[in-house]
C-alpha positions in Angstrom: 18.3 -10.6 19.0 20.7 -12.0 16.7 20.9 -11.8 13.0 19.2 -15.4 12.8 16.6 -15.1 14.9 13.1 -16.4 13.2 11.4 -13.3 14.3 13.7 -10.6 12.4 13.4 -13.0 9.3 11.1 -11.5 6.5 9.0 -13.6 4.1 8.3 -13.1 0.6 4.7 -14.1 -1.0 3.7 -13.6 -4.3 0.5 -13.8 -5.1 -2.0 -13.2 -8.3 -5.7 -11.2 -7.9 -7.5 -12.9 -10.8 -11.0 -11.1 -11.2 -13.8 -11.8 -13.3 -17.1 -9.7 -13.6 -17.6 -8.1 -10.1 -15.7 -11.4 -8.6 -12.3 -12.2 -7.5 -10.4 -16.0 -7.7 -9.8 -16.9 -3.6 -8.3 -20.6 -2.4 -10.4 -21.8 0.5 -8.8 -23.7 3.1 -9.5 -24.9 6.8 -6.8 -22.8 9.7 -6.7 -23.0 13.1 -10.4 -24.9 12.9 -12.2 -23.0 10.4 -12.1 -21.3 6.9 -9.1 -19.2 5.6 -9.1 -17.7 2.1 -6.1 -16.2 0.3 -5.6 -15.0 -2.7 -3.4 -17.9 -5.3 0.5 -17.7 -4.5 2.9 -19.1 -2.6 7.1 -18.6 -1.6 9.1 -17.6 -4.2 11.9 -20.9 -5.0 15.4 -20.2 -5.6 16.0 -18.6 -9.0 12.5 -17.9 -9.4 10.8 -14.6 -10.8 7.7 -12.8 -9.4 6.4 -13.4 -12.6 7.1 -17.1 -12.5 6.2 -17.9 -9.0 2.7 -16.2 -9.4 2.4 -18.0 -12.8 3.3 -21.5 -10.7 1.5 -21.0 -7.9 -2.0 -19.9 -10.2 -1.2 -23.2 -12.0 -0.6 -25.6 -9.2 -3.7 -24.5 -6.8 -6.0 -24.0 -9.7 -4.7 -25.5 -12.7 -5.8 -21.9 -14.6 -2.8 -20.4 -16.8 -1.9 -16.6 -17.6 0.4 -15.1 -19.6 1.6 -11.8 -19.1 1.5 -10.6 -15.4 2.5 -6.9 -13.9 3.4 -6.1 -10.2 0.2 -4.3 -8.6 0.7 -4.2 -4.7 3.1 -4.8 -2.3 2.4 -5.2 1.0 4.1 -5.0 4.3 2.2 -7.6 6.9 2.7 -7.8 10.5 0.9 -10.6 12.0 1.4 -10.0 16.1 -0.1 -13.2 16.8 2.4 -15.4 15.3 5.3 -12.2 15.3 5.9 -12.6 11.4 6.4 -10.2 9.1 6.2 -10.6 5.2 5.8 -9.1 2.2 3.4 -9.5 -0.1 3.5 -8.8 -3.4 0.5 -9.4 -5.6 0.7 -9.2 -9.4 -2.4 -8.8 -12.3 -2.8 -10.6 -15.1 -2.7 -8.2 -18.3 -5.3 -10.3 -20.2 -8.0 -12.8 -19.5 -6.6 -16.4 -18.0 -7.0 -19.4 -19.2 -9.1 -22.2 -17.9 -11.8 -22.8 -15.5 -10.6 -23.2 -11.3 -10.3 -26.7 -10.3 -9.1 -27.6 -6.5 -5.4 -29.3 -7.8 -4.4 -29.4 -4.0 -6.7 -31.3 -1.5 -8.2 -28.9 1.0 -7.6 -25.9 -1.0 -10.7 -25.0 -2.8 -10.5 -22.2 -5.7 -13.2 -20.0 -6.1 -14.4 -16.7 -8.0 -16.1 -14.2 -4.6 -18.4 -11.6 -5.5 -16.2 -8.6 -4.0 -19.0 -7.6 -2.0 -19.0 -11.0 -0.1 -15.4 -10.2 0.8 -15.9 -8.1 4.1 -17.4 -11.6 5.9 -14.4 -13.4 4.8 -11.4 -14.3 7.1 -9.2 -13.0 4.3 -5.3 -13.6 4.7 -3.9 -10.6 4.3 -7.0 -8.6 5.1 -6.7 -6.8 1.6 -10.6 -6.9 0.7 -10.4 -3.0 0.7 -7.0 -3.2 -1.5 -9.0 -5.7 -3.8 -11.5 -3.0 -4.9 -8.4 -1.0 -5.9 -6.9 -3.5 -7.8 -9.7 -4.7 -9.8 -10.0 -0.8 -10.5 -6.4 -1.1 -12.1 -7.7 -4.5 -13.8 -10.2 -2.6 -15.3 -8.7 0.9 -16.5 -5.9 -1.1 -17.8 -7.7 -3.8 -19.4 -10.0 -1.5 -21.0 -6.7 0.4 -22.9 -5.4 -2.4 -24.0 -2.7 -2.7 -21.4 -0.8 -2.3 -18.2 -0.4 1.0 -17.1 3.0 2.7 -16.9 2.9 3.6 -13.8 0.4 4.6 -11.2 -0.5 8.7 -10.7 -0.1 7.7 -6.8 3.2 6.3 -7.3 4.3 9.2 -9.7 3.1 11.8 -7.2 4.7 10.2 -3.7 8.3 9.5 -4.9 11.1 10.8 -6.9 12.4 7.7 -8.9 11.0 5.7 -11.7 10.1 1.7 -11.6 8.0 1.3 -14.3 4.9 -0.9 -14.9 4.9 -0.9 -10.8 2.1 0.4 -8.5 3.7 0.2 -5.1 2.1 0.5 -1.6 3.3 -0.4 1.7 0.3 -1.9 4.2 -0.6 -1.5 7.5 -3.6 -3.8 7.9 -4.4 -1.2 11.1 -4.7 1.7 9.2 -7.0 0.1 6.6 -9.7 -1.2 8.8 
């Protein structure tokens, strides 16, 4: 295969897990004839942040705002039906956002799921386990006052420091 070939190419998604109570904020769409939820977020655009391109995307598929955002997962997806491979990287607001969900682009609903809904979902990445362990994070660090420095897990597994980073590569296989 040669360097350009579509199916060596890696994608980058950033997305945001916005929860509230014992719910998080999916987008509802219609996929290959029937409903696809994701969480908000979208490809990152040239000279663009995480940061900013979760911030965007929250803004432009469900017209809520945040302010400051930390890196909470990312994700290494294989999907052997279409033979792509991304990576997803999915950040946490540090406080509350702003606003209530509105559907901003046709066909893609916003709403708040009660996490125990979330195993019936067709969920894109399947990260309903994941979510659990991200509103965990949500909640420890939201309790303090802030964003943790960096996760015990992280600490524990490997020798160098990113801080304010909780990293986790994904098989979807392994997590079923």
């Amino acid at each position: 295969m040669s360097p350009n070939d579509p199916k060596q190419s890696v994608e980058t998604r950033c997305s945001i897990a916005v929860f509230r109570g014992e719910s998080v904020l999916l987008i509802r769409s219609l996929e290959d004839g029937g409903p696809v939820w994701k969480l908000p977020g979208g490809h990152i655009q040239a000279n663009e942040g995480l940061t900013a391109c979760a911030r965007r995307e929250l803004r432009e598929e469900t017209g809520l705002t945040a302010k400051e955002l930390h890196c909470a997962l990312v994700l290494d997806v294989h999907d052997p039906d279409t033979a792509r491979f991304m990576v997803e990287i999915i950040v946490i607001p540090d406080e509350e956002v702003e606003g209530q969900p509105r559907e901003c682009e046709e066909g893609r609903e916003p709403l708040f799921v009660e996490m125990g809904e979330l195993r019936n979902l067709q969920l894109r990445p399947k990260v309903d386990t994941l979510l659990q362990d991200l509103q965990d994070l949500h909640d420890l660090h939201s309790s303090d006052g802030g964003a943790p420095e960096r996760s015990s897990q992280y600490a524990d597994t490997h020798d160098f420091d990113l801080p304010r980073i909780t990293a986790v590569a994904h098989d979807p296989k392994q997590r079923r």
